[in-house]
C-alpha positions, -999 to 999 in steps of 0.1 A, spaced: 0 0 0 17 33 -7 16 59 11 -15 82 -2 -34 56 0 -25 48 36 -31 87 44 -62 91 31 -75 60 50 -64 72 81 -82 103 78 -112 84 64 -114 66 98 -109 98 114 -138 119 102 -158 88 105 -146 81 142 -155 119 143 -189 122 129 -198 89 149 -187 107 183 -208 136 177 -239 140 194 -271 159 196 -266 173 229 -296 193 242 -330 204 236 -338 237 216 -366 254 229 -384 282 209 -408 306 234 -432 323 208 -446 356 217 -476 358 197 -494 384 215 -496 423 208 -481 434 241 -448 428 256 -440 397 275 -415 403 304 -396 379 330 -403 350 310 -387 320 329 -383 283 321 -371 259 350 -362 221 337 -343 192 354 -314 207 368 -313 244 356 -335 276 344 -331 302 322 -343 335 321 -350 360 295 -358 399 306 -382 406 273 -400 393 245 -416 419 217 -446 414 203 -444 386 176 -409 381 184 -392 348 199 -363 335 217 -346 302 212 -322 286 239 -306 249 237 -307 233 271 -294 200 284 -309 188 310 -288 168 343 -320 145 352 -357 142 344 -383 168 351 -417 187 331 -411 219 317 -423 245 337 -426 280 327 -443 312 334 -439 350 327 -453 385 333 -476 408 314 -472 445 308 -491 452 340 -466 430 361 -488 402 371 -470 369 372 -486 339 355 -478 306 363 -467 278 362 -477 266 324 -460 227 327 -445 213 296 -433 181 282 -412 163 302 -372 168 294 -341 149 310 -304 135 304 -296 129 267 -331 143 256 -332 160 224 -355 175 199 -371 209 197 -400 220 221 -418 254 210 -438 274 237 -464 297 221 -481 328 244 -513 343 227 -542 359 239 -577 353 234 -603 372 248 -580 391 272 -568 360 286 -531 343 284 -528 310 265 -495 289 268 -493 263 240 -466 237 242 -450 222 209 -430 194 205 -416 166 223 -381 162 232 -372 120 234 -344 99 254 -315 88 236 -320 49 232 -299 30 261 -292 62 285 -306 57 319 -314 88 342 -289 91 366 -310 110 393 -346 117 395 -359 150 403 -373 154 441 -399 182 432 -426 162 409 -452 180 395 -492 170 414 -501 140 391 -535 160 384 -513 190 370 -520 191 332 -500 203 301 -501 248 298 -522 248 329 -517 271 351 -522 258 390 -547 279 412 -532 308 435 -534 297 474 -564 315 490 -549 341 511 -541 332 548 -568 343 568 -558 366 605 -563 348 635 
């Protein structure tokens, strides 16, 4: 074998050791502003982290890629123009070696919030989770619903 020959195997077998070591790592996730008004403080929390963005515009959007540590919903919320917090809107659920693309869509209709969810991230064949998040979401909470506010404590 000369020697070209030998040097262009070896770097055959390189870029395909290369390309096989590559991985998807993470989750992109798209939040959709599709209202008219400014979105502010929009928050996502996810196994092991958060992010936070300060503003969406009006029919704007944001795209992040996470990669989640362990296993967890989605769970995001945000505030309007007139600072009232809405919350929490739970997702799909996202963990270690997940990937795919999961797109979070605000609207409005008929002056209230909607939260849409998009998408479903999926485990990479073979990975188990190495840890289990402690804080599990009420097993009646469903997908962009928002849980009820606590009544206010009442003065003894």
């Amino acid at each position: 074998m000369n020697r070209k020959t030998l040097l262009f195997m070896m770097l055959l077998a390189m870029a395909c050791f290369s390309l096989s070591a590559c991985k998807n790592r993470g989750i992109y996730v798209t939040t959709y502003n599709d209202t008219d008004e400014k979105l502010f403080e929009l928050g996502m929390v996810y196994g092991s982290g958060h992010y936070d963005v300060p503003r969406i515009a009006p029919h704007d959007k944001h795209v992040v890629i996470i990669a989640p540590l362990y296993e967890n919903r989605l769970e995001f919320r945000f505030r309007d123009k007139n600072g009232k917090l809405h919350f929490p809107y739970y997702g799909p659920r996202v963990g270690y070696e997940y990937h795919g693309e999961v797109e979070v869509h605000v609207s409005m209709q008929n002056g209230d919030y909607i939260v849409r969810f998009d998408g479903a991230p999926v485990p990479t064949p073979g990975v188990d989770q190495p840890y289990r998040s402690p804080k599990e979401e009420a097993p009646h909470a469903q997908e962009a619903t928002p849980t009820p506010e606590a009544p206010p404590a009442q003065k003894k």
